[in-house]
VEXZATI-432578 format. One line per 5 residues: number of its first residue (from 1); their letters; for each residue x, y, z of C-alpha. Coordinates in steps of 0.2 Angstrom, whole numbers, plus 2048, in hexadecimal, padded with zeros to 3 digits. Layout:
BEGIN
NUM> A> X/Y/Z; ... .
% end
This chain:
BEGIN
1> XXXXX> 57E/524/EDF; 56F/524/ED5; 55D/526/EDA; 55A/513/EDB; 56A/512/EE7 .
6> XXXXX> 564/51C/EF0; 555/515/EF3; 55A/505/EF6; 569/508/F04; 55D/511/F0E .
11> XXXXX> 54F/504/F0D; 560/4F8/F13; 563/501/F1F; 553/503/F28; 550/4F1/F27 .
16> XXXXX> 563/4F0/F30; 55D/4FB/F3D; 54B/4F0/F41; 540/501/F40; 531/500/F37 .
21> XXXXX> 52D/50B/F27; 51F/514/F30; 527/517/F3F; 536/51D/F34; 52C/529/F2B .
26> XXXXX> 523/52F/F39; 533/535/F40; 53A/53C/F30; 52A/547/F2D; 525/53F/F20 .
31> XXXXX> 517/534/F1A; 51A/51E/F19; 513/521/F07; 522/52E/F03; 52E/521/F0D .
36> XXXXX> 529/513/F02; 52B/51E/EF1; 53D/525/EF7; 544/511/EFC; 53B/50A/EEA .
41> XXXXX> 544/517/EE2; 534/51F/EDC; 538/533/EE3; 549/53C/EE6; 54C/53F/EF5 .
46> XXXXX> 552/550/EFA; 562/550/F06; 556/556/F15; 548/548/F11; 559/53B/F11 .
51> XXXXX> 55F/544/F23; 54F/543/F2B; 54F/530/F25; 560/52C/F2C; 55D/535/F3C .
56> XXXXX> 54C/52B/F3E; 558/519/F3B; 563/520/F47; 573/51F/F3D; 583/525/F40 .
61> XXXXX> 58A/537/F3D; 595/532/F2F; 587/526/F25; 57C/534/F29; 587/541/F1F .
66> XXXXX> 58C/536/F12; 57A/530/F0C; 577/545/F0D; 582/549/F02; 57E/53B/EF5 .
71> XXXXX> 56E/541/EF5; 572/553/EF2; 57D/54C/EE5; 56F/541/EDF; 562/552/EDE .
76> XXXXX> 56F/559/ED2; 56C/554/EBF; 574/557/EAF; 56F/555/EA0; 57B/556/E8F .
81> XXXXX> 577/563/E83; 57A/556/E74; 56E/54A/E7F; 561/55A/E7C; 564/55E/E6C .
86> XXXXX> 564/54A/E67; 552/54C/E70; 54C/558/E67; 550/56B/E6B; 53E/571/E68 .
91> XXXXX> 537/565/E74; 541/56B/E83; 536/57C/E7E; 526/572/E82; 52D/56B/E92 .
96> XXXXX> 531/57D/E96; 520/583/E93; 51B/576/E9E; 524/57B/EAC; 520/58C/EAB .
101> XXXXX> 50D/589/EAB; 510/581/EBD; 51A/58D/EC3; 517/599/ECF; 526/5A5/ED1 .
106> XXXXX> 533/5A5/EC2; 547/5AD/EC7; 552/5AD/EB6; 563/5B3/EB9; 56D/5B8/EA9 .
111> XXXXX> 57E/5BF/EA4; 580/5BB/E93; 56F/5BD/E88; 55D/5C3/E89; 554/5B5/E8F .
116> XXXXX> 549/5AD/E84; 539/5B0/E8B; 53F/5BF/E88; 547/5BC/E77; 540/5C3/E67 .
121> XXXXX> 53E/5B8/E59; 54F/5BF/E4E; 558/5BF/E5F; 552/5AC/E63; 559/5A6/E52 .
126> XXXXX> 568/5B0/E54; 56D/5A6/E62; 563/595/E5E; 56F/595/E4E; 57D/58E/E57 .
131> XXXXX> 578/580/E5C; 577/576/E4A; 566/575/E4A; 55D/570/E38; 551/57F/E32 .
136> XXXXX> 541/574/E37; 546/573/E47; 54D/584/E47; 53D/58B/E44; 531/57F/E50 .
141> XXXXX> 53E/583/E5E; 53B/595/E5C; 527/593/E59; 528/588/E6B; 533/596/E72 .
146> XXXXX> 527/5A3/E6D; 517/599/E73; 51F/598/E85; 522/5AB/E85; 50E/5AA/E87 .
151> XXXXX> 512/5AA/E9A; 515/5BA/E99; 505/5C1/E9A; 4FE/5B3/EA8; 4FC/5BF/EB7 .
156> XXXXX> 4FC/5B3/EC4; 50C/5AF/EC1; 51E/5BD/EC9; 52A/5BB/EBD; 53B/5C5/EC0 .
161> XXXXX> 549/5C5/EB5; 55B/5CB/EB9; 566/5CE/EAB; 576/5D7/EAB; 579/5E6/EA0 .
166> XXXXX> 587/5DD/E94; 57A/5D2/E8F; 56F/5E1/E89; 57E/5E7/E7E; 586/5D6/E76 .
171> XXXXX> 583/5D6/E64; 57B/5C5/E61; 571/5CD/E52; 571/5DD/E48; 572/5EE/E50 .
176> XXXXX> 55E/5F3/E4A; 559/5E0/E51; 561/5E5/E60; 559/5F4/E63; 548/5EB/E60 .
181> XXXXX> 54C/5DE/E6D; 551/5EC/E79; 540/5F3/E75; 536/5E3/E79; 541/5E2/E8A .
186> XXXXX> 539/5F3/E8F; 526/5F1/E88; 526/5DE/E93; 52E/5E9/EA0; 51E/5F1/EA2 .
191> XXXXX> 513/5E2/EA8; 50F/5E4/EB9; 513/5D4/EBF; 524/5D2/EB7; 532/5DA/EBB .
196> XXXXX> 543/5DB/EB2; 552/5E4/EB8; 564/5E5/EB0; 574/5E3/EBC; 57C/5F4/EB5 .
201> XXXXX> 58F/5F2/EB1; 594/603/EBD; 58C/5FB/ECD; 598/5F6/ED9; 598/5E1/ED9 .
206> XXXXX> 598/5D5/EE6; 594/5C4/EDE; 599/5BC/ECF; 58D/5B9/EBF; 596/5A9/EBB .
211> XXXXX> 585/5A2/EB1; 574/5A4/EAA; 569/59A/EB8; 554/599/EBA; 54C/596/EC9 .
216> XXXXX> 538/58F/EC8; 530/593/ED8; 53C/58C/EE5; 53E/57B/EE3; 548/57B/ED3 .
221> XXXXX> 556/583/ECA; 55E/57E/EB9; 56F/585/EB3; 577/587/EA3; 588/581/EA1 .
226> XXXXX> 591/581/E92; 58F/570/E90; 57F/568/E99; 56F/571/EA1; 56F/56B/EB3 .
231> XXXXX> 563/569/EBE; 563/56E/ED2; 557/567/EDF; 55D/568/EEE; 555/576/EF8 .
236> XXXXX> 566/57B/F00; 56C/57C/EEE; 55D/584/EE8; 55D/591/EF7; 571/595/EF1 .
241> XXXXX> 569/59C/EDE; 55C/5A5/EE6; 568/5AE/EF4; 572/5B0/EE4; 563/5B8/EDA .
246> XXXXX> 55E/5C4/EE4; 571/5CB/EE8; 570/5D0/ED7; 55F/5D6/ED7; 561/5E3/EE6 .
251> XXXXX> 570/5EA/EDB; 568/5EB/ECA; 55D/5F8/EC4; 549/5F7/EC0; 53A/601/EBA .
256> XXXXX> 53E/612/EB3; 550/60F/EB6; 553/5FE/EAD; 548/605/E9F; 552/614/E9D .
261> XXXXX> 562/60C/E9C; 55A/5FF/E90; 554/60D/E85; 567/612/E86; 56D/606/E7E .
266> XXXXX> 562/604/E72; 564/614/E6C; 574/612/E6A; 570/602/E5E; 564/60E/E54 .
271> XXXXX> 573/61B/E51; 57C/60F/E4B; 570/609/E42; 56E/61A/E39; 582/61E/E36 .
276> X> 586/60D/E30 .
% end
């Protein structure tokens, strides 16, 4: 069931049950105005804006759970990394920006590679390469993901980072590129308002880190799935990443610690750098 659906079987069933749209809103904490956008499939509902609505109708238990869960269903989207690509790789980079200009709080979660805001530019093509990509948009991808790394340096913004320590030690580039980008990891590290810490293989595990997720404030998370980006809404879901988040935050390491294991590593890439 799409938005539109939606929509439209709640405005039925309102007008089955007699109630008027103000009074209907009232009850459901909302404003009429919101109402009216959610029936005329104008906003997506979140499953607790479709509850509050069905319980103001006065429907049954089991239409009650029903219209919930399409609407939790409805608050999830994905989108086809061929869709993307055919889109035009280096303008998701802009819509990033975007986003991240607005935000307040960002929460990136990854197991596999250095994020890109986090990226330098040899690492960013490194792994950018395997998408097909032609060199002109090979190149304005990488210029877009360098200008979003701008966010960096806004201070009003908190921006943590877990990443777990195989992702610091898989060899997406040479072993003196590498070391470099282990070097920009600790310099960025520095900042006072953001805060990057590395899930160290010898601590003991609780959770799984089955994918790379970011969390914007709290009202939105987008995965990375091998084969779509998709795109959570719903504030239960959202609360699920950020419970998940911060498990692997309390058992990674930060400040001197996380640098020290990062300078580690990298000095392992620049003895091998020397002997090969």
């Amino acid at each position: 069931m799409n938005r539109a659906q939606l929509g439209a079987a709640l405005r039925a069933l309102r007008v089955a049950s007699g109630k008027e749209a103000k009074a209907v809103a009232r009850s459901a904490v909302m404003s009429p105005s919101k109402l009216s956008k959610i029936e005329n499939a104008k906003l997506s509902p979140s499953a607790t804006d479709v509850e509050r609505i069905l319980t103001a109708i006065g429907v049954s238990e089991e239409i009650k759970a029903e219209y919930t869960e399409a609407a939790r269903a409805a608050a999830t989207e994905a989108t086809a990394w061929r869709l993307l690509k055919r889109a035009g790789v280096h303008k998701g980079q802009q819509t990033l920006k975007a986003l991240e200009s607005q935000m307040s709080v960002l929460r990136l979660f990854q197991p596999a590679l250095i994020p890109g805001l986090l990226q330098t530019p040899e690492y960013m093509r490194a792994i950018l390469q395997r998408h097909g990509l032609t060199e002109e948009t090979l190149s304005r991808t990488i210029s877009g993901r360098i200008d979003r790394q701008g966010v960096l340096y806004d201070n009003s913004k908190s921006l943590r980072f877990v990443i777990t320590e195989p992702a610091l030690r898989w060899r997406i580039v040479s072993a003196q590129m590498m070391a470099a980008q282990l070097d920009r990891i600790v310099s960025i590290s520095r900042l006072p308002h953001v805060d990057i810490r590395v899930v160290p293989l010898a601590a003991r595990q609780h959770d799984i880190a089955n994918h790379a997720f970011v969390i914007r404030d709290e009202h939105v998370v987008t995965v990375e799935t091998v084969h779509a980006e998709v795109v959570a809404t719903d504030p239960r879901d959202v609360q699920l990443y950020i419970a998940k988040f911060e498990g692997f935050e309390q058992v990674a390491l930060a400040g001197e610690d996380m640098r020290s294991l990062a300078e580690e590593i990298r000095d392992g890439f620049l003895r091998e750098q020397e002997t090969g």
